[in-house]
Structure formats: structure tokens, C-alpha cells
C-alpha positions in Angstrom: 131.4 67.8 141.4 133.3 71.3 141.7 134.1 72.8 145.0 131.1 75.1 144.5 129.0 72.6 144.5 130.5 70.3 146.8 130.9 73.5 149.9 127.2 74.2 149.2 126.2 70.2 149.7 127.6 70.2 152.9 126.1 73.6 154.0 122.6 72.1 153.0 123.2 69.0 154.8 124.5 70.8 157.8 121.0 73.0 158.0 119.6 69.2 157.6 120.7 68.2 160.2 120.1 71.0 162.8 117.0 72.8 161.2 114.0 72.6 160.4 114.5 74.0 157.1 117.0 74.9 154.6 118.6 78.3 154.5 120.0 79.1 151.7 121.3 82.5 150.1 118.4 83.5 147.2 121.5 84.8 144.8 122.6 81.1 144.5 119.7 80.2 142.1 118.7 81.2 138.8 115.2 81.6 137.9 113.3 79.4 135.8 112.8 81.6 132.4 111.8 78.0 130.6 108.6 79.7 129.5 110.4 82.1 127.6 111.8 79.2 125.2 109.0 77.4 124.1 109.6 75.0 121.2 106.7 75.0 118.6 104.0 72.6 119.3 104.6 69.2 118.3 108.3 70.1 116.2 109.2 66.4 114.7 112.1 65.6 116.8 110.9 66.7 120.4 110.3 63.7 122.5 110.3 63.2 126.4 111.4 60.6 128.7 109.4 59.9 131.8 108.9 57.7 134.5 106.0 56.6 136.5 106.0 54.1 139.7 102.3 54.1 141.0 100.0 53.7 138.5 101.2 53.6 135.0 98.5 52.1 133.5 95.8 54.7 134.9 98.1 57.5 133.8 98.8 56.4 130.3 95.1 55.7 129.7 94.1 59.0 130.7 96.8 60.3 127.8 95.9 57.3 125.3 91.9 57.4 125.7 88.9 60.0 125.8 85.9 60.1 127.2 82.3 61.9 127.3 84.1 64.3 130.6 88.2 64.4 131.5 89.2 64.9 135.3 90.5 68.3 135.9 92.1 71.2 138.2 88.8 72.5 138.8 85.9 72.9 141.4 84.2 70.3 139.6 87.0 68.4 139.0 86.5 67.5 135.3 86.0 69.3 132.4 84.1 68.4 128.6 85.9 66.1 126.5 84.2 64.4 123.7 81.2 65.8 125.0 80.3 69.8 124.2 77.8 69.9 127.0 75.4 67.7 129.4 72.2 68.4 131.3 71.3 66.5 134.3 67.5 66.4 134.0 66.6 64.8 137.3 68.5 62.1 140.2 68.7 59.2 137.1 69.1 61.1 134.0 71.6 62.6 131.5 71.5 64.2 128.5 74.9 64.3 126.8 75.5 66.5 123.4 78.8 65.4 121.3 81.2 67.5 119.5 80.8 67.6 115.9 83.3 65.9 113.7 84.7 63.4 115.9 87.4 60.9 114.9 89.5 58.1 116.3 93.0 57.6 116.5 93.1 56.0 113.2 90.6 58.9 111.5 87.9 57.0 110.9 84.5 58.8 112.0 83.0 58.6 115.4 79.5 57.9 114.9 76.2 57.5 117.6 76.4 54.1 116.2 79.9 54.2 118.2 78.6 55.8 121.4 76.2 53.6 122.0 78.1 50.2 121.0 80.8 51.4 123.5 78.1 52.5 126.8 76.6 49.0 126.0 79.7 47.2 126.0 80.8 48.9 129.2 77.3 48.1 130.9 77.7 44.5 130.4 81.7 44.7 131.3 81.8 47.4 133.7 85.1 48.1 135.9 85.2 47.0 139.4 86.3 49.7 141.7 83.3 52.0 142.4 79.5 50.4 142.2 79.2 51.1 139.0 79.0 47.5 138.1 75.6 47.3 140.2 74.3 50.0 138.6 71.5 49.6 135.6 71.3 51.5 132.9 69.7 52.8 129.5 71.2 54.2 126.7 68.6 56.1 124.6 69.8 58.1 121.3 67.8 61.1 120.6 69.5 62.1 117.4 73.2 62.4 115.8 74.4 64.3 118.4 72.5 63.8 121.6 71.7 60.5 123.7 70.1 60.0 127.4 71.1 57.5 129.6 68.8 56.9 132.6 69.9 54.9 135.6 67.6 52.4 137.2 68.9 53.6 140.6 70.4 57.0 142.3 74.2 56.7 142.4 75.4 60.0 143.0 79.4 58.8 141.6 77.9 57.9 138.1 79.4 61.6 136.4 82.3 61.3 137.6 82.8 57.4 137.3 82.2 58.5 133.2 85.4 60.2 133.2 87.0 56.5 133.1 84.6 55.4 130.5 86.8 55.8 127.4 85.4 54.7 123.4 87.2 52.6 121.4 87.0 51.2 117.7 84.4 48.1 117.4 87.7 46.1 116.3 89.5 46.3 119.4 86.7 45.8 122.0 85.6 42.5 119.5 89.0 41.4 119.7 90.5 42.7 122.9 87.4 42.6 124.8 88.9 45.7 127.4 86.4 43.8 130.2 86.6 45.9 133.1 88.8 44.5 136.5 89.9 46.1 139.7 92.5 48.1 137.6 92.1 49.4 134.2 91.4 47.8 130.9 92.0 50.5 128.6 96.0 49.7 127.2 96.1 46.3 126.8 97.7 46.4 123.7 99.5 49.3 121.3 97.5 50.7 118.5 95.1 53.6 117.1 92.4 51.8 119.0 91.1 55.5 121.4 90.6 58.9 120.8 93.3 60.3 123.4 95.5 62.8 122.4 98.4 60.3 122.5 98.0 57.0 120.6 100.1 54.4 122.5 102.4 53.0 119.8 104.9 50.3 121.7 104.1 48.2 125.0 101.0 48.0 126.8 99.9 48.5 131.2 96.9 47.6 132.7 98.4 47.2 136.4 99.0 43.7 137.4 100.3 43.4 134.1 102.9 45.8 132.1 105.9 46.6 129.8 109.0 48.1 131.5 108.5 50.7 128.5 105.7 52.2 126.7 106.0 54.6 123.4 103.5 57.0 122.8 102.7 58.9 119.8 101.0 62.6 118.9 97.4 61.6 117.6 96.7 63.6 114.3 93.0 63.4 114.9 92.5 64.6 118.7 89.7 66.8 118.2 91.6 70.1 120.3 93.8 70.9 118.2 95.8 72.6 121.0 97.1 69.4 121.9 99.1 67.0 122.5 102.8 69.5 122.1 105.1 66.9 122.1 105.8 64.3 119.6 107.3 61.5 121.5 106.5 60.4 125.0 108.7 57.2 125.8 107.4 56.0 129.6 109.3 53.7 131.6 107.3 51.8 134.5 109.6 50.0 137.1 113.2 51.5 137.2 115.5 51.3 140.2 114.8 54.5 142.2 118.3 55.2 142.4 119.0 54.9 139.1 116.4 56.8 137.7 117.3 59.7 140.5 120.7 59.6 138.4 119.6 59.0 135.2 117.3 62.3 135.4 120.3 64.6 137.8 123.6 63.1 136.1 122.6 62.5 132.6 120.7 64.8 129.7 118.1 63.0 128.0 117.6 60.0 129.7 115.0 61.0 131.7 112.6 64.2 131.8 110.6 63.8 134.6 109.8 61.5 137.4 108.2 61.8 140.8 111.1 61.3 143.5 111.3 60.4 147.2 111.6 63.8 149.1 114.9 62.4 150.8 116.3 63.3 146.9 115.5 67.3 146.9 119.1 68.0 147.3 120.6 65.6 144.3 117.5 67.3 142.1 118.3 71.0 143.3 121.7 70.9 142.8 121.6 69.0 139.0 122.7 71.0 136.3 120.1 69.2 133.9 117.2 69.2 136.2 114.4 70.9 138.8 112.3 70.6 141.4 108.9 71.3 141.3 106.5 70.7 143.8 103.1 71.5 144.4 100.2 70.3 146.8 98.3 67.1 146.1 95.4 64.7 147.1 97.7 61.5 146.1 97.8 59.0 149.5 100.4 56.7 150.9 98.3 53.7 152.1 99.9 51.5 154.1 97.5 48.0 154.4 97.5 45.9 157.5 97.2 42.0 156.3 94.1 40.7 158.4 93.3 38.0 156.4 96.8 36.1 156.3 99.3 38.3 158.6 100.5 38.1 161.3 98.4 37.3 163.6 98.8 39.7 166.5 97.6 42.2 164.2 93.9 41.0 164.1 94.0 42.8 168.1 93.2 46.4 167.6 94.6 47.5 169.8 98.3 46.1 168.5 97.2 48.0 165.8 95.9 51.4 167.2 99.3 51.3 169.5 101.2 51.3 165.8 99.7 54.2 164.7 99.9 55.7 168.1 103.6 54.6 168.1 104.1 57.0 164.8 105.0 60.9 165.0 103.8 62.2 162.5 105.3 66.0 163.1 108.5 64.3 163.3 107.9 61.9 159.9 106.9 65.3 158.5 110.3 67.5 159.3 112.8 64.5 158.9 111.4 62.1 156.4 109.0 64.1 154.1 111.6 67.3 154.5 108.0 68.7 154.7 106.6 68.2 151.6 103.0 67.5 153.7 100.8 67.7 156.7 99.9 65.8 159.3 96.6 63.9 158.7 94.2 62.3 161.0 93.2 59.9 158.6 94.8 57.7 155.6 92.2 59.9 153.2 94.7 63.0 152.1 93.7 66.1 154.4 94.2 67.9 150.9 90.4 66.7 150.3 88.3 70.0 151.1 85.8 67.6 152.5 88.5 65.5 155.0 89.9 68.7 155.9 86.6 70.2 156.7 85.9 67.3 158.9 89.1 67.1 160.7 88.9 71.2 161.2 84.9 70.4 162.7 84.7 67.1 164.5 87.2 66.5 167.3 88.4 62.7 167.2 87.9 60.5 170.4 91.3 58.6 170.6 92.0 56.6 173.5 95.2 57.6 174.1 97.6 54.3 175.4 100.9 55.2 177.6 104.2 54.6 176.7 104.4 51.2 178.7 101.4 50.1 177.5 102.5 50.7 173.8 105.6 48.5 175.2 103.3 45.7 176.5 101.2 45.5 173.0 104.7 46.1 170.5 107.7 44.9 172.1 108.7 41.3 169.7 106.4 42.0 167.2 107.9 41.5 163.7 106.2 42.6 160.9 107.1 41.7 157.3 107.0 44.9 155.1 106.4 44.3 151.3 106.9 47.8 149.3 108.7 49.3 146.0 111.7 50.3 146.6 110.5 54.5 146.3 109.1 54.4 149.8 112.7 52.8 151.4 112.9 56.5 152.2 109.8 56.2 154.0 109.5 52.8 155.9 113.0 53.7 157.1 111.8 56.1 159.5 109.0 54.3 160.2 111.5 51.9 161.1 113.1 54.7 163.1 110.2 55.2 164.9 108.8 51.6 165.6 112.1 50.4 167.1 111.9 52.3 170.1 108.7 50.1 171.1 110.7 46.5 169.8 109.0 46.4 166.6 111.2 44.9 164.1 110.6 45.3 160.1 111.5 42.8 157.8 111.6 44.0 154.3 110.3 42.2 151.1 111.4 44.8 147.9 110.5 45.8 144.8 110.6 48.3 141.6 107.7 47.6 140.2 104.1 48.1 140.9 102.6 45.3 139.2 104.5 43.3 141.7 102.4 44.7 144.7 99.4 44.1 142.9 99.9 40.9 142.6 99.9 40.4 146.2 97.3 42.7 147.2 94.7 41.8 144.7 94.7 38.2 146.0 94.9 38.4 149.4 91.9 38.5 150.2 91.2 35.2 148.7 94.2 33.8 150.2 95.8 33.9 146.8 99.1 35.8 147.5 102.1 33.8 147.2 104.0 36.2 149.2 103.4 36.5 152.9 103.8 40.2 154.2 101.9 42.2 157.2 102.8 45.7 156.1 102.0 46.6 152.1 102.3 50.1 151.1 100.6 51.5 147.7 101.3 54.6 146.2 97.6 55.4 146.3 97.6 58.4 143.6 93.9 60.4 143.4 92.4 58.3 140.2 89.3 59.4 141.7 90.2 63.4 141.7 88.9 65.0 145.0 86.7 62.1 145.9 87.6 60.4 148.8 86.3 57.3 147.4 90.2 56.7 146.2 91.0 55.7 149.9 87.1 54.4 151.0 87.4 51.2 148.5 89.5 49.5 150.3 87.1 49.2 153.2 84.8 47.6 150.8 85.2 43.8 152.3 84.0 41.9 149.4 86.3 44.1 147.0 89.8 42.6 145.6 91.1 45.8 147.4 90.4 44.9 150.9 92.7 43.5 153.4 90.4 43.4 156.8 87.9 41.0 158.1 84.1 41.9 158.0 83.1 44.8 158.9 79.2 45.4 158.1 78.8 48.8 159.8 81.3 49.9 157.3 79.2 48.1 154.5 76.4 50.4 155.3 78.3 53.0 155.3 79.9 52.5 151.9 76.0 51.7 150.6 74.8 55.5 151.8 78.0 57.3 150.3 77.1 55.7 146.7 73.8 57.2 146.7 74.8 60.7 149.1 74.7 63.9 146.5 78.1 65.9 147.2 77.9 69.3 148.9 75.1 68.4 150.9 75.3 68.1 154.8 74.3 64.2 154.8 77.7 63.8 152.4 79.7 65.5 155.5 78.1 63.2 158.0 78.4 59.9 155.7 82.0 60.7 155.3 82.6 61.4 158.3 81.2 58.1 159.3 84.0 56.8 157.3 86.8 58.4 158.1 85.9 57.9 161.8 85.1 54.2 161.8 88.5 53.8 159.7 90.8 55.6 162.5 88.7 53.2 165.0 89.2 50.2 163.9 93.4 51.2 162.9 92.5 49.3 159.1 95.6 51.1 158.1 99.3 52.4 159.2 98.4 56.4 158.9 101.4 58.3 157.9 101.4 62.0 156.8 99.2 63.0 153.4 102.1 63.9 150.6 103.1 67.0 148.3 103.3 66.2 144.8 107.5 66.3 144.2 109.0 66.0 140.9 112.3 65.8 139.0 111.8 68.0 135.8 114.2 68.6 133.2 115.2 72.2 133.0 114.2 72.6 129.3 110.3 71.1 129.7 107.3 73.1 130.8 105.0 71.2 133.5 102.5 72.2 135.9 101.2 69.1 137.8 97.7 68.7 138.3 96.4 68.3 142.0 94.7 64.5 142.0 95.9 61.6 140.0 96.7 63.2 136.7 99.9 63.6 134.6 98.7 65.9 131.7 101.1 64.7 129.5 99.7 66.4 126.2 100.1 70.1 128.4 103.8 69.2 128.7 106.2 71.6 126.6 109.9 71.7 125.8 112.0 74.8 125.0 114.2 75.8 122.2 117.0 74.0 124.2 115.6 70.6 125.1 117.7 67.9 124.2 115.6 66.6 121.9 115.5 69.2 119.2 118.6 71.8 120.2 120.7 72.9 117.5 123.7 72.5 119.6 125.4 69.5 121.0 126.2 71.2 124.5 123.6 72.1 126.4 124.7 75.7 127.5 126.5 76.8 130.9 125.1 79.3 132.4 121.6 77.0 131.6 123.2 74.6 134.0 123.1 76.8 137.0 120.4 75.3 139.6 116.9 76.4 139.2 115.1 77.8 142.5 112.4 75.4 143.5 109.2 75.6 142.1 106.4 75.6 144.3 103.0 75.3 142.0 99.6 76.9 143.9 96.5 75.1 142.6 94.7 77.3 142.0 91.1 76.6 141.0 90.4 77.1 137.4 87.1 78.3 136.1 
């Protein structure tokens, strides 16, 4: 590191320190003029490296797969995919219109013939993390281009839950049989098997199960011919966080872009191969008290309303998150317009416990903390925190995700072979501004759920399937929720997150507010590693990039 560089570390960590927020001088950083370089669409060498912790497997399907609808930066939060238009005739039925000259990834035709072999298949094998799966339905084709499917019973989720319905060839469902499970189905092994614009050509991730690396391919036949406009995606899932910080800030062309614990702004700001950009999201942190096989002191609530009570969030937010959030009353982001309309209107009923009380309840108890290794940054000053009451954390750690699944998806059977108290999941918004993404793990009889029965909460779950969004009986039903959930402390509540990524200077991104990495919008410039004419990537290119702040703004 040159002096330069190595003054200006020290000034940053001084403000650290003794600040709120860094202050530094505006002339120190270039702006980012990446736009002005774009690379043409899909040149034969440009490839990307990338890595994803939380949920590979829901990621990568959304690049590898299509559906009638895609989730999307929008007030509805989806826009058409395979599907030109819909019309919802009444509370059970929809008409859905396809887009002419469909093809799959391995360009044979996409027929009605296809469309309704898939829905069926899907009906009988449904996924198993909304209601969908108790939820009857026909599939009626009108002609070559239009079918009706008409529910046998309101459920108001049932548009958007078709945004993780994907089509695949008759081959691979009779051979692969993609049967849905509490985490998706839809990459179980590489081929032209979707109609994504990516076809996934090496590995294969379906969450409790996955390949340290998966290629992806441009698909040929994506019917929008605007995408995908890179070539190559290679997608690592379970790296050391440390080395992949380095690999993406010391190193060109190992990695392009990664999410990255906010204690690593400064490594990222001051790389001369990579950026920061950061914008605001409805991704959670859940942390899961283990009722069912934990400790046992944590079945009082009380030991576990004094936790939460125990936390600072303000402070969590300035020294651990750098402040890349906000304070939330609830585990369910406050980046949800409906939780933050609630948390704005309703005013919350805490009992509030004094400090020697928090004493009496926390002072011995040990609580064995099972996490990645990404949220270190996190748990440490939780740790920071919890001390100060005699609360001591014992860590369990990995890198990869498929290892918490494996623990949380059979605890509540008493399956897990690992015994922890404190399990955190990077809880990214699959769901897309539904706070249904956090609800379902209050769903008892769900793989998801860690707590003990809880039949008011049942009830509640019941009237939210069937509640139309918008309405005033939504606000009160999720309110409801949200409410009973602080009660009864099911969850560690720590601050709701920004989206922060490491980018590579030379690739266009814009990240998408809910669960989504739009891999086929990604671009490259003229000087990405990948396809630059010139070994060297140039100097005055290396200088640091200002940070990026992205608005979400609403698109039509």
C-alpha cells in the first residue's frame, strides 16, 4: 500500500472511531464514468465472477428459469415474462395470454401442450413455503395462446407465488422430477432444461444441497432479445469471507461482485479494482431462537424479551452496520411500505424491564450461536452488547449456507445434528415486498419454524393467505403479526439492512430492492478484464470510485 493510501486509512479509521460518519475530502475520489464504456452486449469473451452467500439457489433460478410473471423494482413488484398480459376476472380466476414464438433453452418450441403439462405437474408437486400446496386448482386452455386457471379457494398470494412457478422441458421434470420442498427445486442439475435468460451449464443449488461453483451460460433463445449482456457468469456459493473480500479488493478478475459485511466498506473504497455500491433493501437478518431443542431457559419469554431489550439497536446501527440501515421494531424489514406504515401508526406496548432485572433474567446464560461466517461482523457486537448483562456466546461457524439449512430445516423434528440456541439466516426478500419472507417462519407445522405452538398465530397466518393487499383488513392482519411476533420475542431483532456490494469498477449493476440479483442487466465496459485489449488495467482507472448510493426508485 503507498503512503497515500496508507495516511488516508488511518484518517478514515480515526473518524471511525470518534464519529458518527466518515469525513472525507470529495476531491479524493473519481467518479464512476463506467457507463460511458459499455462493452457490446454479450462480446464472446466477457464473463463475470460473482459470489453469493444467502441463497444461491433462489438467485440462480431466477437467472436460469422463466416464468408466466418475473419479480421486479416496481409497485407491483413483478413484471410479464413469458406471459404478454393477464386478466383477473374475479377472486379465483386468471386469464393468462403467452407471447408468441416461445422457445426453451435448447430451441425447441414452447407449446400449450407445455403450459399445461408444467401447471399440472406443479399442482401435484407444489413448493412448500407459502400455502400454495393447499390450494386447488384448474387449468383450462382456451386456445394456442390463452388458458384460465380457476382456484377452488381465495388465496390472495397465488400471482405472486406464480413468479416462482418456472416451465421446464417434459424430459427433465420426467427424469428429475423438480418436486417442490421448503427451498427450490428448479437447479438440480446443469442443462438447457428452462427458458431463463442464462442456461446453467456446470454445477447445480437447490439449498440444502449445492456446488461450491456454478457456470452459467447466455441462452440463444431467451425470448427479449435485450438480454442476457454477458457471456459467462461463473458463481461461487460458500467462499471464506475474508478471502473473497481480498479476492474481489487485491486481485483483478477473480471476483466481480459480492455482497460484503459493512465492517469491509473501507478495504472496498479504497481498492484500486473495485466499488461500493449500496442501495436500500427489504432483505432481513433473522436471527432464530431454538425452542424446540435449545437451551432451555430460552422457552421463558421473558429471557427472551430481556435479549432483545438487552440490544441497542441505534448503537448496532452507527458501530456495527456503519449505518447501512434503520432501526426496526420488528424482524420484518421496516423497508416494507406496509411494516413501515404500521410501525409509523400503531404505537407498540413493550413492557419495559430495568437494568437489574435484565441482570436477574441474563447473567450465566450461554447461548450457542451457529452462523456463516459473513455475520462474525455482526454477532460480534451483539456479543459486545450481551456481555454487559453475563451473556456468553459460544460460536459454531460456517461458510456455507447449505450448512445452516441443514440444521434449521430439521429442527423442528428434532433432526439437527448440531445443537445451537442462536441461528442466524441471511433472510434475502424471495418474496419481493411481501412480508410473508419473514411470516413463514411462524408457521408451526412448517420446516421453517423453530417455536412451540402458537395457534393464535395459526389464525393469523390463515387470514393473511386469503387478505387482498391494499385493503385496510391487510394493515390490521399484519399488524396482528408483527405485533404477536415482538410479544412473544420468537426472534433476536437486530436492525433491517442496506443492500452493500463489492463491484468491480469495469461492470455496470444496479441492485434490485428485494431478493433479486438481475444478473442478465449486468454490463461490463471496454476495460473489464475479461475482454480488454491491454494487459494492464490502466492507472488513473485505479483511483477509488465515490460510493454509490442507488435510489429505488419505482419503475412504471
Amino acid at each position: 500500500m503507498d503512503l497515500f493510501r496508507l495516511l488516508f486509512l488511518i484518517l478514515i479509521l480515526f473518524n471511525n472511531l470518534f464519529a458518527t460518519s466518515i469525513i472525507v475530502p470529495a476531491f479524493e475520489f473519481r467518479e464512476d464514468d463506467s457507463k460511458n464504456r459499455v462493452a457490446k452486449n454479450l462480446h464472446p469473451k466477457s464473463h463475470i465472477n460473482i459470489f453469493l452467500p444467502s441463497i444461491p439457489y433462489s438467485y440462480i433460478a431466477k437467472s436460469t428459469n422463466a416464468g408466466l410473471i418475473r419479480s421486479y423494482d416496481n409497485k407491483k413488484g413483478w413484471v410479464y415474462d413469458l406471459a404478454k398480459s393477464h386478466k383477473r376476472v374475479d377472486d379465483y380466476t386468471y386469464i393468462f395470454t403467452l407471447r408468441d414464438n416461445l422457445k426453451f433453452q435448447n430451441g425447441k418450441n414452447f407449446t400449450m401442450d407445455d403450459v399445461l403439462y408444467n401447471l399440472e405437474f406443479f399442482k401435484k408437486n407444489p413448493f412448500l413455503y407459502t400455502n400454495i400446496d393447499k390450494v386447488d386448482f384448474d387449468i383450462i386452455k382456451l386456445d394456442e395462446r390463452r388458458f384460465k386457471i380457476v382456484l377452488k379457494q381465495k388465496y390472495e398470494m397465488f400471482l405472486t407465488d406464480l413468479a416462482r412457478v418456472y416451465f421446464y422441458t417434459k424430459e427433465y421434470i420426467q427424469k428429475f422430477k423438480p418436486v417442490g420442498k421448503e427451498t427450490g427445486t428448479a437447479n438440480k442439475i446443469a442443462g438447457a432444461f428452462g427458458m431463463g435468460p442464462y442456461i446453467l451449464k456446470e454445477g447445480f443449488a437447490i439449498g440444502d444441497e449445492q456446488t461450491e461453483k456454478l457456470e452459467l451460460v447466455a441462452n440463444p433463445y431467451y425470448w427479449n432479445k435485450d438480454f442476457p449482456k454477458v457471456k459467462r457468469i461463473t458463481v461461487y456459493t460458500q467462499l471464506d469471507i475474508n478471502d473473497a473480500v481480498d479476492m474481489i479488493t487485491k486481485k483483478e478478475g477473480k471476483l466481480d461482485l459480492m455482497p460484503i459485511p459493512f465492517n469491509k466498506k473501507l478495504e472496498v473504497l479504497l481498492s484500486k479494482y473495485s466499488k461500493l455500491i449500496i442501495s436500500k433493501s427489504t432483505d432481513n437478518f433473522v436471527i432464530f431462537f431454538n425452542l424446540i431443542n435449545g437451551n432451555k431457559k430460552l422457552k421463558n419469554k421473558k429471557v427472551r424479551q430481556a435479549l432483545n431489550q438487552a440490544l441497542n439497536q441505534e448503537n448496532l446501527l452507527n458501530f456495527v452496520y456503519k449505518k447501512e440501515g434503520k432501526v426496526s421494531d420488528f424482524t420484518a424489514s421496516i423497508n416494507y411500505d406496509i411494516v413501515n406504515k404500521i410501525s409509523n401508526k400503531y404505537k407498540l406496548n413493550d413492557l419495559k424491564l430495568k437494568k437489574e432485572e435484565l441482570h436477574k433474567l441474563l447473567d450465566g446464560l450461554e447461548l450457542k450461536v451457529f452462523t456463516q461466517d459473513r455475520f462474525m461482523f455482526l454477532f460480534k457486537g451483539i456479543e459486545f452488547q450481551l456481555k454487559k448483562y453475563g451473556v456468553k456466546l459460544i460460536y459454531d461457524i460456517t461458510t456455507s449456507e447449505k450448512d445452516i439449512y441443514k440444521q434449521l430445516l430439521n429442527t423442528n423434528t428434532n433432526k439437527n445434528t448440531k445443537p445451537w440456541d442462536l441461528l442466524i439466516w441471511g433472510d434475502d426478500d424471495w418474496y419481493y415486498q411481501n412480508p410473508w419472507t419473514v411470516f413463514f417462519i411462524y408457521e408451526t407445522n412448517g420446516a421453517w419454524s423453530t417455536i412451540n405452538k402458537d395457534e393464535k398465530m395459526q389464525e393469523y397466518i390463515k387470514e393473511f393467505f386469503i387478505t387482498k393487499k391494499g385493503t385496510l383488513e391487510y394493515e390490521q392482519i399484519v399488524r396482528k403479526i408483527l405485533f404477536r411476533a415482538r410479544d412473544m420475542a420468537y426472534t433476536l431483532r437486530v436492525p433491517s439492512l442496506n443492500k452493500v456490494f463489492a463491484v468491480n469498477k469495469e461492470v455496470i449493476f444496479k441492485p434490485y430492492e428485494g431478493g433479486i440479483i438481475p444478473l442478465w442487466e449486468i454490463e461490463i465496459t471496454k476495460e473489464h478484464w475479461s475482454i480488454r485489449a491491454d494487459k494492464e488495467y490502466k492507472s488513473h482507472l485505479k483511483k477509488a470510485i465515490k460510493p454509490k448510493r442507488v435510489n429505488n426508485e419505482i419503475n412504471k
